[in-house]
N, C-alpha and C positions, 0 to 999 in steps of 0.2 A: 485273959480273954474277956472282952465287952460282953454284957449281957444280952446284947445284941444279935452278937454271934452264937452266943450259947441258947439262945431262943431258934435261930435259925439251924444251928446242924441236929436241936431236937426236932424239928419238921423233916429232916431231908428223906425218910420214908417214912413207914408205916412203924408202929411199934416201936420207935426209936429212941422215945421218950423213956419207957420200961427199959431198952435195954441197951442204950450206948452211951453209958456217962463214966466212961473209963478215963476219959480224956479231958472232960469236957474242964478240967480247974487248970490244965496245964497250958500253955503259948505254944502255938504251933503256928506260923504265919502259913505253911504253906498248905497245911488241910483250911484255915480261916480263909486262906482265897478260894481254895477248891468249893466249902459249902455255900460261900455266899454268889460263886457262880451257878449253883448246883438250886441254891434257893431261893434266888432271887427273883427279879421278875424276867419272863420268858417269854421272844414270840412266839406268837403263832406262828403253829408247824414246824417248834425246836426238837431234838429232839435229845433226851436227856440218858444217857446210860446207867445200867445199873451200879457197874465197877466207879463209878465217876461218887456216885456213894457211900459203897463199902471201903473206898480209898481211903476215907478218910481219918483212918487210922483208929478208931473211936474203938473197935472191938478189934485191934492191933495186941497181944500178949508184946514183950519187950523180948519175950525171944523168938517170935515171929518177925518180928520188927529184926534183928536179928540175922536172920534167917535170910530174910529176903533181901536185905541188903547186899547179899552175896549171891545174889541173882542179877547182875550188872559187866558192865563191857569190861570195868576194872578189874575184877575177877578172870575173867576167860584170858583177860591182857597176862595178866599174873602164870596162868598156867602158861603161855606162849612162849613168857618168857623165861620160863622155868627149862624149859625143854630145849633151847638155846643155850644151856648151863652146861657143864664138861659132868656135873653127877646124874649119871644116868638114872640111877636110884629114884630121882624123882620125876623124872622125865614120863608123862602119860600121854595115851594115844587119844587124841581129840578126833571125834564123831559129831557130825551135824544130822540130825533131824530135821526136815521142813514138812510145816503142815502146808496142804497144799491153799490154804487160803492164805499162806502170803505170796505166792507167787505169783495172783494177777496184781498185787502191789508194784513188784522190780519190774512186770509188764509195762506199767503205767510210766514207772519214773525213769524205766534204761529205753522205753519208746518201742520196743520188739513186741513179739510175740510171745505167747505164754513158755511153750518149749524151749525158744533160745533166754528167755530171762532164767528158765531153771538152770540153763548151760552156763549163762554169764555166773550166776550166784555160783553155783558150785566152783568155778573156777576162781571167784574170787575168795571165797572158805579153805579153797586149798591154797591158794596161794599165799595167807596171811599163817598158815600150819594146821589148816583140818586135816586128815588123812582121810577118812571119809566123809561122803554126803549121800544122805538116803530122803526120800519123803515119804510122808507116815499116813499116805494111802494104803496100804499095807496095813496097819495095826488100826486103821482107820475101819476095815475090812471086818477083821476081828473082833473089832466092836462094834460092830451091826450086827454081823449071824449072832453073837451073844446074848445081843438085846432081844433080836428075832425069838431065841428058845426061849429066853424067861417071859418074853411076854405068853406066849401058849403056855408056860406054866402056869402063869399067875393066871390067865383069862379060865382054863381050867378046873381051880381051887378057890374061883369066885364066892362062890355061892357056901362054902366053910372058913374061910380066910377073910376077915374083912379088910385088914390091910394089901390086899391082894391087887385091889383095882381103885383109882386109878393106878397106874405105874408113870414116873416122872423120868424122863430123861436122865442122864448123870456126865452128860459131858461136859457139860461149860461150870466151868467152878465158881464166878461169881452167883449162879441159881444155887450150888451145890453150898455155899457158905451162908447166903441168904437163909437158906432149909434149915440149916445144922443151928446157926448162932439165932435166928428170931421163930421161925417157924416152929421150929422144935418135931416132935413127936407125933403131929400133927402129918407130917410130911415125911420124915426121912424113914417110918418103913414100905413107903410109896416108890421109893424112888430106885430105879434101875441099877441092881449091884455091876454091870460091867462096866467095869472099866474104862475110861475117854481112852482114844487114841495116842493121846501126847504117854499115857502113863503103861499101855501095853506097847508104845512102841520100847520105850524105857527098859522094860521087861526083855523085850524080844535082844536087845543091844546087848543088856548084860546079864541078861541069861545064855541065850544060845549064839549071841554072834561071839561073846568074848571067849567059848567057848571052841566056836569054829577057828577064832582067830589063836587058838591057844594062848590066850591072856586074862589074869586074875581078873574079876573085875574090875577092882579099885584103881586099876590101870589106865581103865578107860574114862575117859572125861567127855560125857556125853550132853549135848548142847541143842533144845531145841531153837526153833525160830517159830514164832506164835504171831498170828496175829493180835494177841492180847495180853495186856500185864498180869490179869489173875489168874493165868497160866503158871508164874512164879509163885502163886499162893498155891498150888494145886503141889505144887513138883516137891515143897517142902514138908506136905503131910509126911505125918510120923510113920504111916502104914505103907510108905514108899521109901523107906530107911532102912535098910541093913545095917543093922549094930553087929552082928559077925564080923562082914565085911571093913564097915563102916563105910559104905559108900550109898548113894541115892540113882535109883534107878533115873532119874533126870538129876545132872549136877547142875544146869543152870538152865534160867531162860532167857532166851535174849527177843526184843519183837521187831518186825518187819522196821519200825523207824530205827532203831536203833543199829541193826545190821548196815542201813544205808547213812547213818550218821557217822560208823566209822568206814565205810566208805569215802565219804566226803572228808571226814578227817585225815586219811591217808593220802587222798588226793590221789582216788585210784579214778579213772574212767571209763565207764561201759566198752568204750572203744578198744582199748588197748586189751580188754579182757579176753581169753582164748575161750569158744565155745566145748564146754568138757562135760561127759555126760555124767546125770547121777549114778552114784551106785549101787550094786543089787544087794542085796541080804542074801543072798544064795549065793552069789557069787557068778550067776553067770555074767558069761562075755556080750556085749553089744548094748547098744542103746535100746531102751524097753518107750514106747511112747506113754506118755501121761493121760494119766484118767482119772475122774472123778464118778461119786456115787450120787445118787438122785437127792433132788431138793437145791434150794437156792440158796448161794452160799454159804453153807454146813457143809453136812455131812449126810443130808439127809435120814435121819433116821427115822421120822413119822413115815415117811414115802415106800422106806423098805419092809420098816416092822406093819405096815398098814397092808399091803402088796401078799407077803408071805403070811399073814393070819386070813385072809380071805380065801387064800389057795388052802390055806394048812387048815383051817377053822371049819368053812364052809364051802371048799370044791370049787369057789370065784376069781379066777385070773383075770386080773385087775392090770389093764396096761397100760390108761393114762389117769392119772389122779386129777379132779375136778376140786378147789379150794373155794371155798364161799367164802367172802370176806364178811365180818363182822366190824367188829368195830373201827377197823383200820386195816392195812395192809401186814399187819405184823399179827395180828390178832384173828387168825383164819381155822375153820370148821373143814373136817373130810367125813363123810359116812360113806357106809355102804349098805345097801338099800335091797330088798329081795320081797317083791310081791306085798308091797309097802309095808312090811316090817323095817324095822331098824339093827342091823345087826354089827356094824360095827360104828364108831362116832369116837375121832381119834380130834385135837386142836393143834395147834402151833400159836406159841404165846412168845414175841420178842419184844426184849425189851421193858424198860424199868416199870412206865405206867402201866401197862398192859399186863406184867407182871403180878399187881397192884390191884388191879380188877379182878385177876385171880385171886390171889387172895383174899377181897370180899369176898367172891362170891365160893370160896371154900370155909368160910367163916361163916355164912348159909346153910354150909348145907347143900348148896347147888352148884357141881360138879359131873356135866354128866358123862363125862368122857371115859374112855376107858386107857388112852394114852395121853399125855400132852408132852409134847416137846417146849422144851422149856430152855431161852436165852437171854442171857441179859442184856445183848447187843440190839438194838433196832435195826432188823434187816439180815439179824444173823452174825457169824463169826466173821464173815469179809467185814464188819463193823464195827471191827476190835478197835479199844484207842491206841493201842501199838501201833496201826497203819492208820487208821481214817478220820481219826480228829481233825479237825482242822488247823489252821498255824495256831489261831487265838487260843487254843486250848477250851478248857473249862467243860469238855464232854461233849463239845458241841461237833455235827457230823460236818465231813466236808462230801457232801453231798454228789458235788461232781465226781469227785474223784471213785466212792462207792459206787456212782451209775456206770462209771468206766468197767471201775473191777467184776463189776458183777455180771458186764458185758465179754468180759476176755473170759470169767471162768464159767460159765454158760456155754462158751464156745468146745470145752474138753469134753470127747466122747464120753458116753457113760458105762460103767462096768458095773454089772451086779459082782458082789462079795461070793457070792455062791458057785460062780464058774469063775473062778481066780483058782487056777491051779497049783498055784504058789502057797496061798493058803491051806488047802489043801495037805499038803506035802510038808508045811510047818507043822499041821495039825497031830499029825503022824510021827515026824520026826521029831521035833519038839517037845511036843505036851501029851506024846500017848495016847493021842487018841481025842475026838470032843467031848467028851463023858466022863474024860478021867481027873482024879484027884489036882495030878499038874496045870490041867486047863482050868480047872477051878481054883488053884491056889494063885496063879497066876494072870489070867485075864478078868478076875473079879475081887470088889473088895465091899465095907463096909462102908454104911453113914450112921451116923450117931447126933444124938438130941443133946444141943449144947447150948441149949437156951437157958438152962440153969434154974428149971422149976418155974418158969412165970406161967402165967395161966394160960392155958391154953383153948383156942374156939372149938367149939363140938366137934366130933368128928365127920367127915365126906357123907354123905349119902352117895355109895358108887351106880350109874347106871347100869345095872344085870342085866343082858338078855338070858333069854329062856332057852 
């Protein structure tokens, strides 16, 4: 590698100089193309992703490396064709997962509407040998009421806890690996132990559906479809591994381009496809219509856990949230405000620079928030490079195409998690309960300081109310 290059992928974030020279003596053409699109020179109003970064292999272990390699179409091909085999022995039951941010993608690219693209996709999942397709609105659910009680924990045990507040989102893994491998200690006992959606729906599959379905787990071959690649860094953490079993509550991820690449490679067409509805995790009969939770292309989680602390905190039912922008559209402020006091002061940070700016200014000391949702997408998870890159690659958005998606999933009614009946009734049958040991062992997990001792910036000043 040119000293060139190894001067450029030490720029490509913050702290990167300290801690990613794992790689830096070895030849890799295709992270060397990745950083020098990544560092190079940029228009005005590009906009740069954070996974477009951490791809770069640089803080890659070789059994990570490994690992994820087996998070690809070859793989699921592999099982498909296994099951095609006369030994039943090996034959597993393949399950799809869709989050619903890739569904205003096959919107886009099959030309329909949101509802008939979830029909087309499913049908085309079964027809290539998925037996099921679900989306992990659902588990999506679950981890918002989650988030919802830990924050009134934490807001709570403010004022004796000083790791308490802020609290960081935990659903997007490229923030969550950024925390763990540079941040360190600094940040990850900030950060919200439930569980993202892609890894309780995980849970819910091969816990209680393989269960319903009277099958081992290891039977089931469970296969998200993510708007985003580090979505597969997420699925292979060691803490989503059953060494009993030997099986991974996600056995692969595959992303929105990718599902429609072998599309295209099969020389399947939207047309010919039969509209077939997803399936339920309860099992009932009929088609259920599609719904998404508040906020712009997530999951909303600031909107809901901002919403339920104002009712739960302070008696304020809160029914449209008001966003002040700062310093960009990705970079946005919500308070809530009571006889000019300031009683609650939650932000939304996407994306790498923005990101970046956090991080100065927690390196201050000046944090005042008491939530921040935290993405490494500009614009959110419809902003994955799984769907939204552009042809040219190099992290760069395709802009039309995200103002499309974000117009089709805009368009889906919206459901609070809290009157989901379904939820409900898992909660019960399921996990015994919200309070109980199984809902804790199961829809939440740890984050861990794996920065490896480097130094670390002073700690938060949290903003208290009284």
């Amino acid at each position: 590698m040119s000293e060139v290059n190894i001067a450029k992928r030490k720029e490509k974030c913050e702290n990167c100089t300290k801690q990613c020279n794992k790689k830096q003596s070895q030849d890799g053409a295709n992270s060397n193309q990745e950083s020098e699109e990544v560092n190079g020179q940029v228009n005005e109003g590009s906009q740069l992703l954070l996974s477009a970064c951490l791809s770069c292999d640089g803080c890659l272990s070789d059994e990570d490396t490994l690992k994820i390699s087996q998070q690809g179409l070859e793989e699921v091909e592999r099982v498909l064709a296994l099951n095609k085999k006369c030994d039943a022995s090996k034959h597993k039951v393949l399950v799809a997962s869709v989050c619903p941010q890739s569904l205003p993608f096959f919107a886009v690219k099959f030309g329909v509407d949101i509802t008939e693209a979830a029909h087309k996709l499913c049908s085309f999942l079964k027809h290539i040998g998925v037996q099921y397709v679900f989306d992990t609105t659902l588990a999506a659910g679950f981890s918002i009421l989650e988030s919802q009680k830990e924050f009134i924990q934490r807001y709570r045990r403010r004022h004796h806890d000083s790791h308490a507040l802020p609290m960081f989102t935990s659903s997007c893994p490229g923030w969550i690996r950024y925390s763990e491998r540079v941040l360190g200690s600094l940040v990850t006992p900030h950060i919200c132990t439930a569980r993202s959606p892609q890894q309780i729906m995980g849970c819910l599959i091969k816990d209680y559906f393989s269960k319903q379905q009277k099958l081992s787990p290891e039977k089931l071959y469970h296969v998200v479809v993510a708007p985003c690649f580090d979505k597969k860094l997420e699925a292979v953490r060691e803490e989503f591994y059953n060494s009993m079993l030997e099986t991974r509550d996600v056995d692969c991820v595959l992303t929105s381009g990718q599902i429609y690449y072998l599309m295209e490679q099969r020389k399947v067409s939207v047309e010919e496809l039969d509209s077939v509805p997803l399936d339920q995790v309860l099992g009932d009969g009929g088609d259920v219509a599609l719904v998404r939770h508040d906020g712009r292309g997530s999951e909303g989680f600031l909107e809901h856990v901002f919403k339920h602390a104002a009712k739960e905190l302070f008696g304020v039912d809160v029914q449209e949230i008001t966003y002040k922008t700062l310093r960009n559209r990705d970079f946005q402020e919500v308070t809530l405000e009571r006889d000019g006091e300031t009683l609650l002061q939650f932000a939304a940070v996407y994306g790498f620079r923005n990101i970046q700016t956090l991080v100065h200014r927690m390196r201050k000391g000046h944090v005042p928030y008491q939530l921040v949702e935290v993405l490494s997408c500009p614009g959110g998870c419809l902003s994955g490079r799984g769907q939204a890159e552009s042809e040219g690659g190099a992290g760069r958005l395709d802009k039309a195409l995200v103002n499309q998606m974000e117009e089709i999933y805009s368009s889906l009614p919206v459901r609070l998690p809290e009157f989901n009946p379904t939820l409900h009734t898992l909660y019960q049958d399921w996990l015994e309960g919200q309070d109980s040991s199984q809902a804790r062992n199961l829809l939440h997990t740890e984050y861990r300081d794996q920065s490896h001792g480097h130094a670390q910036p002073p700690h938060m000043q949290c903003f208290q109310t009284q």
